[in-house]
C-alpha positions as CSV (number, residue, x, y, z in Angstrom):
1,X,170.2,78.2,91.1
2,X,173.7,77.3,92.6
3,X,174.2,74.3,94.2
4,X,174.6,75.7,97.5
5,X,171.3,77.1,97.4
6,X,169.9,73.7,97.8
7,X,171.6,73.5,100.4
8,X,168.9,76.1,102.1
9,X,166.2,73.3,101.2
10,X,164.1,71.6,104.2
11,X,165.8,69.2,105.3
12,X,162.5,66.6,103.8
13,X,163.4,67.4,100.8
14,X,166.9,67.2,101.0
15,X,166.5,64.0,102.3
16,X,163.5,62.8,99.8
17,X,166.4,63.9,96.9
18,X,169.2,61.7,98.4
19,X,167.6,58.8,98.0
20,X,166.7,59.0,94.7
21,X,167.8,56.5,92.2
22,X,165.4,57.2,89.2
23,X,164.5,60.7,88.0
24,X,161.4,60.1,85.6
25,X,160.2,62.9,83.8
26,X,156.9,64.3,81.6
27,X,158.0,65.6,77.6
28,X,155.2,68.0,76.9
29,X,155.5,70.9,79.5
30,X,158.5,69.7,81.2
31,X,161.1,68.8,79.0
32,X,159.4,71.4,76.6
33,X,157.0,74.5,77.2
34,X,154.1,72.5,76.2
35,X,153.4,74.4,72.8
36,X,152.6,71.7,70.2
37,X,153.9,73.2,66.7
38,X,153.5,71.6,63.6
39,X,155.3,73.0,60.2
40,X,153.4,73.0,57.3
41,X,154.0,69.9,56.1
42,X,152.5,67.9,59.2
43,X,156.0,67.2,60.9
44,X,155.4,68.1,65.0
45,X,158.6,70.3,66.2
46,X,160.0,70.3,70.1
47,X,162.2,72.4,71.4
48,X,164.0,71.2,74.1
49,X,166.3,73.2,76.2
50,X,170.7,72.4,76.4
51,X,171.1,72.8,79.7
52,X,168.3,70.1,81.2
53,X,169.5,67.5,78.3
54,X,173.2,68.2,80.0
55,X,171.4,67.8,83.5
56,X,170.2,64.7,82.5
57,X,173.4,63.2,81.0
58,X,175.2,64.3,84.1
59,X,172.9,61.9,86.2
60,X,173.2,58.8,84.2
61,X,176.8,60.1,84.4
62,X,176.4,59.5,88.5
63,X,174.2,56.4,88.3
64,X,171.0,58.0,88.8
65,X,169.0,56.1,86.1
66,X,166.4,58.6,83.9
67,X,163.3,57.5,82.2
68,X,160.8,59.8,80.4
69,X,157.0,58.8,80.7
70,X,154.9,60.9,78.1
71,X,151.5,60.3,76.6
72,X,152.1,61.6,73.4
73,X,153.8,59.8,70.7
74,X,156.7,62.0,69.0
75,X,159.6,61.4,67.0
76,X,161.4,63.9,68.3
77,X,161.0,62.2,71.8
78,X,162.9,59.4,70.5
79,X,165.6,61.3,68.6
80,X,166.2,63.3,71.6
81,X,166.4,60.7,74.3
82,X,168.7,59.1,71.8
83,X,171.2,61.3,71.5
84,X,171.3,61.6,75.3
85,X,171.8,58.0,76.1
86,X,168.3,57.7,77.8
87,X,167.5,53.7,78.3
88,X,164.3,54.0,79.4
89,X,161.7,56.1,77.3
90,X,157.8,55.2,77.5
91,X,156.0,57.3,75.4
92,X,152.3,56.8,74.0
93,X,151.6,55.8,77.8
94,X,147.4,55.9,78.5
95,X,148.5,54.7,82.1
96,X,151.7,56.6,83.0
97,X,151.4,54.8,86.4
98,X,150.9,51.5,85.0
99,X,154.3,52.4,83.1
100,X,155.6,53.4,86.3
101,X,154.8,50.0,87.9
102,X,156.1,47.9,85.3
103,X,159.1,49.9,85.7
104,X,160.0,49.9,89.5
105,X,159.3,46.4,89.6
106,X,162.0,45.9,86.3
107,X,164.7,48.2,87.8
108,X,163.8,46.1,91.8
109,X,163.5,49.8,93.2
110,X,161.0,51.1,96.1
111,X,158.8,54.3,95.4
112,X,160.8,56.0,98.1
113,X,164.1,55.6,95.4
114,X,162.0,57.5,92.7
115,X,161.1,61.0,91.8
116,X,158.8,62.0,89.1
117,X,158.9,65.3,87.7
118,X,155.4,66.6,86.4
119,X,153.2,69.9,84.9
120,X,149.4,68.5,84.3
121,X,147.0,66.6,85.5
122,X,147.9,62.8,83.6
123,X,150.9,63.2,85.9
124,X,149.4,62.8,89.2
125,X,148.8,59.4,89.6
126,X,152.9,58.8,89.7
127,X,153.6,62.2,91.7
128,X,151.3,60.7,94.6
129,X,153.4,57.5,94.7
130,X,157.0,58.6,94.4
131,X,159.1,59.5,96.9
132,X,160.0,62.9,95.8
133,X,157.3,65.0,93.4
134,X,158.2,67.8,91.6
135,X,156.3,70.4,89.8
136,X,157.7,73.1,87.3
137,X,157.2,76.7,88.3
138,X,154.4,77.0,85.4
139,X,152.5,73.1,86.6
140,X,148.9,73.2,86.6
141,X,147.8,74.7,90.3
142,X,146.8,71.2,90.9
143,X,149.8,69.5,90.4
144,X,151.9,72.2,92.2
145,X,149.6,71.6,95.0
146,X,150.3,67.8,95.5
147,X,154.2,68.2,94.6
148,X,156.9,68.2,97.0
149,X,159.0,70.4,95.4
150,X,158.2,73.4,92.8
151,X,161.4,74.7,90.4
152,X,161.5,78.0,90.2
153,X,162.3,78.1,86.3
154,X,159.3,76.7,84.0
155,X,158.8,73.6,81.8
156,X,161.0,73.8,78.8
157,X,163.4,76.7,80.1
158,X,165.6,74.8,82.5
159,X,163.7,73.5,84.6
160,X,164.4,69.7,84.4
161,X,167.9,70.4,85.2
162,X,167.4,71.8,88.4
163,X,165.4,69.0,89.1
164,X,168.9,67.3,88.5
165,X,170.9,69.9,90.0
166,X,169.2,69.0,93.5
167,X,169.6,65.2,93.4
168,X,173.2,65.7,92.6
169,X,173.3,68.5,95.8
170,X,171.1,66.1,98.4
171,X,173.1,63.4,97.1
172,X,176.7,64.7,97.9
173,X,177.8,64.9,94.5
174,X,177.6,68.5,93.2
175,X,180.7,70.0,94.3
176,X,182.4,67.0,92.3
177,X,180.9,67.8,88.9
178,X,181.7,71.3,89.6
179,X,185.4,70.7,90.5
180,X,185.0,68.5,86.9
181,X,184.2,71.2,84.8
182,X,186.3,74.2,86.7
C-alpha cells in the first residue's frame, strides 16, 4: 500500500498511529505465516519476510522503539531480531501482557504510546490495552474483531511492514524515507 493511501485512513486511526512510540509484535503468524516446520533432524525453520524486517529497521531508524512478544521459544527468533538490531525481544512469554507491563513501565510509556500487532487469541489481552491494535488480514476472526486496524496483506507476507508503513505515514515521516531512498 503507498503511503498516501494511509492517508485515506479515519482520521482515529491516523491519530491512534501518531502517537505511537512502541510497535510490539507476535512471531508465529505475524512475523511468519504461522507454519511450524521442523527438518529432519529436529531443528524448527521460520521464514520471515525482507520487506517487514526492512519496516522494522526503518522504525528504530525514526525512534519508534520495536519489541517482539512471542510465546514460543525459537532460535531463529533470536538470530533474527539480532541481525535487525531489535533491543527488546521476549519470547517464551506465558503472560504476554505481564511482559507488556513490565515493559511500558521500563521504557516510562502510557498504553496510548503503544501498538501491538497480533493474529490469535494469546494476543488479546495486550491488543485490548494498547492504544492502537492491529490484526493481520489472516488474524483469527476474534482478534480481527477487537483490533483497530486490519492489514490487508497476511502474517508472514508483508504484513508487519505495513503495520510500519502507517506509523511512519500518521507520524509525518513517510515522505522523508521515501525522498531517502529515491
Amino acid at each position: 500500500m503507498p503511503y498516501s493511501h494511509y492517508n485515506d485512513l479515519p482520521a482515529g486511526i491516523r491519530e491512534r498511529a501518531a502517537q505511537v512510540k512502541l510497535a510490539m509484535f507476535d512471531v508465529d503468524g505475524v512475523l511468519t505465516d504461522g507454519r511450524l516446520l521442523y527438518a529432519d533432524d529436529g531443528r524448527e525453520l521460520k521464514a520471515f519476510h525482507v520487506h517487514d524486517g526492512f519496516g522494522l529497521k526503518r522504525l528504530m531508524a525514526n525512534g519508534i522503539e520495536v519489541a517482539i512478544i512471542t510465546a514460543r521459544m525459537s532460535h531463529m527468533v533470536t538470530e533474527r531480531t539480532a541481525e535487525l538490531g531489535i533491543a527488546h525481544v521476549y519470547q517464551d512469554q506465558t503472560s504476554k501482557l505481564a511482559c507488556y507491563e513490565q515493559l511500558i513501565h521500563a521504557l516510562k510509556l502510557a498504553p496510548g504510546q503503544c501498538c501491538y500487532c497480533g493474529d490469535d487469541l494469546p494476543d488479546l489481552a495486550v491488543m485490548r490495552r494498547v492504544g492502537l491494535a492491529v490484526a493481520v488480514a489472516n488474524a483469527h476472526p476474534w482478534v480481527r474483531d477487537h483490533a483497530h486496524w486490519r492489514t490487508q496483506l497476511r502474517g508472514g507476507e508483508g504484513a508487519v511492514r505495513e503495520v510500519c508503513d502507517l506509523l511512519l505515514a500518521a507520524q509525518g515521516k513517510a515522505q522523508t524515507e521515501l525522498e531517502q531512498f529515491s
